[in-house]
C-alpha positions in Angstrom: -13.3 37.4 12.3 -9.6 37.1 12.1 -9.4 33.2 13.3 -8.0 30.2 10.6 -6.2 26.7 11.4 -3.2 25.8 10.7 -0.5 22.7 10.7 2.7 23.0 12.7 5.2 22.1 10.0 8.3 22.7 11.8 11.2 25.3 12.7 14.1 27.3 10.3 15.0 30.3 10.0 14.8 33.3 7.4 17.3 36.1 7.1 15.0 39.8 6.8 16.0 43.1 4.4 18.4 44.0 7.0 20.4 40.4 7.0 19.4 39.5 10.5 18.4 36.4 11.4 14.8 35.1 12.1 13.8 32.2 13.8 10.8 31.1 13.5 8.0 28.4 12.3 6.3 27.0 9.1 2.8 26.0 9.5 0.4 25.4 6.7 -2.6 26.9 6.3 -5.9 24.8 6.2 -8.6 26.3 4.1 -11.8 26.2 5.4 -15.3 25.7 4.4 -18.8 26.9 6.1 -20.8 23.9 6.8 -23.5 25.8 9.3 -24.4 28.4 11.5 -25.6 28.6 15.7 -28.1 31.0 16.1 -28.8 32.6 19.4 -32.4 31.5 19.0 -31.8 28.3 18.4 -28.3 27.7 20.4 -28.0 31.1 22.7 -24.6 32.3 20.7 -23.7 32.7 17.0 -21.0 31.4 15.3 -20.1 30.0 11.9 -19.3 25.8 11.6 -16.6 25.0 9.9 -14.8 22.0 8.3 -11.0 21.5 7.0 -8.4 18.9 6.2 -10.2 16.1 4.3 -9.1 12.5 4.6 -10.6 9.3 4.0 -13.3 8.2 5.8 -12.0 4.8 6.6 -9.6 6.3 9.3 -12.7 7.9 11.1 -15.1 6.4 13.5 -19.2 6.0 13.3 -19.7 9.1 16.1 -17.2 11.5 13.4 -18.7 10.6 10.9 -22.3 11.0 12.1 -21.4 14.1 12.9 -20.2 14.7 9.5 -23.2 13.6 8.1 -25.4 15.8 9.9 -23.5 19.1 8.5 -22.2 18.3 5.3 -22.4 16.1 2.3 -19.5 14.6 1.8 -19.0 12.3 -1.4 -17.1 8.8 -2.5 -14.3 8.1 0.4 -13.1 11.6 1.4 -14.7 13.2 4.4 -13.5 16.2 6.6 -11.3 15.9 9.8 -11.9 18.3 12.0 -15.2 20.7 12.5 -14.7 23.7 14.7 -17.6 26.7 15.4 -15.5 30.3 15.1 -17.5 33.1 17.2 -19.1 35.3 14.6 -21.8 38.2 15.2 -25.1 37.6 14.2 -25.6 40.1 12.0 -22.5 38.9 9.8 -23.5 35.7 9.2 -25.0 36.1 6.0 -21.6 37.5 4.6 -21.1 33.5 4.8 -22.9 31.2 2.8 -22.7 27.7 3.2 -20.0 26.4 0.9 -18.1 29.9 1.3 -14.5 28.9 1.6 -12.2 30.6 4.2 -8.4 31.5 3.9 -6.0 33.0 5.5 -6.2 36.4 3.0 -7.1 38.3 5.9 -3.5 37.7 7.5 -0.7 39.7 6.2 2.9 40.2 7.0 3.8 42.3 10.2 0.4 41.2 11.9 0.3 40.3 15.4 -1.3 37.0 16.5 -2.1 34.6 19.2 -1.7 31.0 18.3 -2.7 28.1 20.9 -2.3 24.2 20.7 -1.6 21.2 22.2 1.8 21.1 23.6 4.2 18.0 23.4 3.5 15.2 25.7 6.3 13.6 27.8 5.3 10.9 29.9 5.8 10.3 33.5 8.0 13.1 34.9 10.0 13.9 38.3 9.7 17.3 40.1 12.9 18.4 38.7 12.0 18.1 34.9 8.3 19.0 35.9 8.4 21.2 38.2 11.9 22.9 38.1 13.1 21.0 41.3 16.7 22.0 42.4 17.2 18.3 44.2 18.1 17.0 47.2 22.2 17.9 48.2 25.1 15.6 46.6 27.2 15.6 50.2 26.3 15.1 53.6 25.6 11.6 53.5 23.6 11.5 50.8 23.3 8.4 48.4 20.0 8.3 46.1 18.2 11.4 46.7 19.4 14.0 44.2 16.4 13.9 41.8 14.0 13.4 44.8 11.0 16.1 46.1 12.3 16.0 49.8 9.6 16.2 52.4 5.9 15.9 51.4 3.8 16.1 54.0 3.4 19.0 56.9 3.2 18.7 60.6 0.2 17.6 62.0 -2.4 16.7 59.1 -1.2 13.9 58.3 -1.6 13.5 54.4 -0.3 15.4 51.6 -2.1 18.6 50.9 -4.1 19.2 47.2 -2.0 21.1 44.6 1.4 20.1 46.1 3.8 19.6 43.1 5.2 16.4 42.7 6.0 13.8 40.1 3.3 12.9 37.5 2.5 13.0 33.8 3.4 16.4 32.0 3.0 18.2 28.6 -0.3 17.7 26.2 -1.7 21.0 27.5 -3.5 23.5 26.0 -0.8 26.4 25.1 -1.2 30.1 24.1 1.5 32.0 22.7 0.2 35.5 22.1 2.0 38.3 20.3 3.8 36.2 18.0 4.7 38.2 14.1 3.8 37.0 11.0 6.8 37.6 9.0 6.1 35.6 5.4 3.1 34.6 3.5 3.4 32.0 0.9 -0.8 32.3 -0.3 0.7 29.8 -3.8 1.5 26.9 -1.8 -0.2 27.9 1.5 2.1 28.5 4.2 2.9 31.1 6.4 6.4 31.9 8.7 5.3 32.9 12.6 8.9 34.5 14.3 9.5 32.0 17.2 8.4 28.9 18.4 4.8 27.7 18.8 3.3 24.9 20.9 3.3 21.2 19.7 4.9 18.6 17.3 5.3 18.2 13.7 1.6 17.9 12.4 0.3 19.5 15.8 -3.3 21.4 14.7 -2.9 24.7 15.4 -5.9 28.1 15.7 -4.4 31.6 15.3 -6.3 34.4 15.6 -5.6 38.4 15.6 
């Protein structure tokens, strides 16, 4: 069960042994704690739940932190952010007890990984930032089409067909960038360097998983 969660912190670059440079990403590890289990009995899978990332519970609302409540005991004004269930065989469950802390120990440099999250959202976009759209031509007659899709429709069915590409909202998908290297491990302070870029903003929550 190589899976933890992780903050995108943002992009530098390192220079290796060799004096090459790496580019690459900071993210910082989130520790986290078992809370509870799903049984295949009771829920038809196994996995471990987990919580990370406390906060105050004033910047939560009622259903989070009902759902808090119903896993964990959280004292005085902190509470837990996020809860997530990581896939875990059924017969390993008992190596973690509730209140086990998780880290990323299991990760170490030179490791392969896949890391997924939420990719940047950019609003409202035309076919040729959304779609890769080579425009209408800049001669010929032509005034105020050099950003436009062209011709929509096809002969005959009069409407436009499902799945044709045009201009709409774009970015704040689900991304996964898989064989990524981990190239530093910082365990004092929690952070860990991924070689290239992964998906999402400053402060985007990120899984990565072997």
């Amino acid at each position: 069960m190589k899976k933890i969660f992780a903050k995108k912190q943002g992009m530098t670059q390192i220079f290796d042994d060799q004096g090459r440079v790496l580019p690459g990403t900071v993210v910082r590890l989130l520790p986290m704690v078992v809370v509870g289990y799903k049984t295949k009995p009771k829920d038809g899978y196994s996995a471990l739940v987990v919580a990370f990332d406390t906060c105050n519970k004033k910047v939560l609302n009622k259903p989070k932190l009902g759902q808090i409540k119903s896993v964990t005991n959280q004292k005085n004004d902190q509470a837990w952010r996020f809860i997530r269930e990581i896939s875990c065989p059924e017969e390993e469950l008992d190596k973690w007890p509730i209140g086990k802390e998780i880290s990323g120990d299991f990760f170490s440099e030179g490791d392969k990984i896949i890391v997924s999250g939420t990719s940047k959202g950019k609003g409202f976009q035309g076919v040729v930032k959304r779609h890769n759209f080579a425009g209408g031509p800049r001669t010929h007659g032509q005034k105020h089409s050099e950003r436009e899709p062209g011709s929509i429709g096809v002969g005959g069915v009069q409407r436009v067909m499902k799945g044709k590409r045009m201009a709409g909202r774009m970015g704040g998908n689900r991304i996964t960038i898989k064989n990524l290297k981990v190239v530093k491990i910082d365990s004092k302070i929690g952070e860990m360097f991924i070689k290239g870029a992964v998906p999402g903003r400053r402060g985007t929550l990120l899984e990565i998983r072997a």
